[in-house]
N, C-alpha and C positions, 0 to 999 in steps of 0.2 A: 774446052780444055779438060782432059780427065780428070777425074779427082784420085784416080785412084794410078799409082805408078808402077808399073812391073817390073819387079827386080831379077837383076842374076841368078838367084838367091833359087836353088832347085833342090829338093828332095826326094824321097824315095819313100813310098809306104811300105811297113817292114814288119804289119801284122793289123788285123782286123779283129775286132771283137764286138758281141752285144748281151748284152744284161737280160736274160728271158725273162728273170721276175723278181726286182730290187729288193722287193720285201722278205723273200725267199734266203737271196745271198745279192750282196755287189759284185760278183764274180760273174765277169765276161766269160761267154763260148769262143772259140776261135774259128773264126770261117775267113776262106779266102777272097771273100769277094761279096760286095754289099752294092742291093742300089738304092744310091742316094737318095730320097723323095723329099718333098717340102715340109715332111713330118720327122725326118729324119731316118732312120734305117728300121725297114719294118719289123716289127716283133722284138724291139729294144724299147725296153720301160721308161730309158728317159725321153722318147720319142713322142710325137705328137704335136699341134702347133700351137696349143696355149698348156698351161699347167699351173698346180697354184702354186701361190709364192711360197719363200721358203726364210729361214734365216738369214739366207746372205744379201736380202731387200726388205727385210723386218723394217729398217728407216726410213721405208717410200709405201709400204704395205703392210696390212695386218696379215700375219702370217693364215695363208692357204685362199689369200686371193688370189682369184685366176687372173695369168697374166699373159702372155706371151710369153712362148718358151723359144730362149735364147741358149738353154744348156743341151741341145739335143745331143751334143755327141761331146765327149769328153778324150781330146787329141793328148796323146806325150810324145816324148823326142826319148826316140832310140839311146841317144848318149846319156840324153838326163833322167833316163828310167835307170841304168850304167851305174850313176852315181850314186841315186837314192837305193840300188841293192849295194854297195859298197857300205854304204854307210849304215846301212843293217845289219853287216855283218856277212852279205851272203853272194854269191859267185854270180849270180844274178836273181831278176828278181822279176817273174811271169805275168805280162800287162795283165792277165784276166784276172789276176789279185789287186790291183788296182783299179777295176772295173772300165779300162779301155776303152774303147770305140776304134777310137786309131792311133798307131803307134809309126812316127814319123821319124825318117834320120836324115841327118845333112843339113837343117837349119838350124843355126846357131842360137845359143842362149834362146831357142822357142819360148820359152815362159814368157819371155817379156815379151812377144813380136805387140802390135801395137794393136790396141782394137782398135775392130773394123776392118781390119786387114784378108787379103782373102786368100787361102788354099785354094790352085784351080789344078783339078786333075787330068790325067791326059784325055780324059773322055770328054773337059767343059764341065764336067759336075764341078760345083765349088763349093766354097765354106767360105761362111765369115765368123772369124775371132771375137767372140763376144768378150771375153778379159779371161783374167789367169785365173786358172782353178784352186782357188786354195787349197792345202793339204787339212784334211780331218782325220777323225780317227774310226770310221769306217772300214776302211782297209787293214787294220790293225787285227780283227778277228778273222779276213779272211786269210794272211799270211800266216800268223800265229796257228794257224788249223795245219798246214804245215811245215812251217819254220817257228816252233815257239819261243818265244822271246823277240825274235827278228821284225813283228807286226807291231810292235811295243816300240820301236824306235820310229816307224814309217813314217808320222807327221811331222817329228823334225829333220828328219832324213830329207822329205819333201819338201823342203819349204824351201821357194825358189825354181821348184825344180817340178811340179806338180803336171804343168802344160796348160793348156787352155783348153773354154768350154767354146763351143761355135754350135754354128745351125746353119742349115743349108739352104744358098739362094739362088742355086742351078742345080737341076734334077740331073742323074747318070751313073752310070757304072763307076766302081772304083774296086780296085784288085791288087794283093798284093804285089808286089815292083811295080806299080804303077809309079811316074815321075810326078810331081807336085811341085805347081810355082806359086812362090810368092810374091802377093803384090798390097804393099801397103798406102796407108792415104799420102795426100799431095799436102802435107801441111806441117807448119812449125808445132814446136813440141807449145805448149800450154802454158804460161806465165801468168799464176795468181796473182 
């Protein structure tokens, strides 16, 4: 029995991007076309298959243990990038100031899809949905460089609306208008 169900549920990649060198800027390049690898998309910073930990596992590790890296790539949704530039103030709002990877349209409420879930592209390259990326204020200096003021709303603009971090568990091409299905797990939601 699968554990994992394929849904209806299809989208559209509607821009690529990667981080040359995080410490440099968060600001993604835009290229039209990546391949996938098990380290994630090559010559992108957050790439690689382990990394140390950070704050957002500070309560399971002492921060800058190496761990397995489940944030290789950092996905948003076309509409909910849409909302967080509205809500900044501005007519839209350029994923490579958000520091992109992929920027995805046609699945709904993306932020919340469920971990574990998996993006399958039409090449079989996939992704699995490690959880939602929260919004920080990172992106704040790269918008404000230029939209000042507009990078100063960004993390409550995002919240909700941020996308998710995933890592790839089938190597392959993946290219702008490429179609994308999703396919989430076979199972009831969680009752503490």
């Amino acid at each position: 029995m699968p554990a994992l169900v394929q849904t209806e549920i299809t989208g559209e990649v509607t821009w690529i991007g990667l981080v040359p060198d995080r410490d440099a800027s968060l600001k993604s390049r835009a290229i039209t076309s990546a391949q996938l690898t098990f380290a994630g998309i090559p010559g992108e910073a957050h790439g690689g298959l382990n990394r140390p930990s950070c704050s957002r596992v500070v309560s399971q590790y002492p921060k800058g243990t190496e761990i397995r890296n489940v944030r290789q790539l950092s996905v948003l949704s076309a509409e909910e990038l849409a909302e967080i530039a509205d809500a900044c103030g501005l007519a839209a709002l350029d994923p490579a100031m958000a520091g992109a990877s992929l920027v995805i349209s046609g699945i709904p409420d993306f932020t919340h899809v469920p971990p574990s879930s998996r993006l399958q592209f039409a090449s079989g390259a996939t992704i699995v949905v490690d959880m939602e990326n929260r919004p920080c204020h990172l992106p704040a200096k790269v918008i404000n460089a230029d939209h000042p003021g507009a990078g100063d709303k960004f993390k409550a603009a995002a919240k909700d609306k941020r996308g998710v971090t995933a890592w790839v568990e089938r190597e392959g091409a993946v290219q702008v208008g490429d179609s994308v299905r999703l396919h989430v797990p076979d199972q009831r939601a969680w009752r503490p």
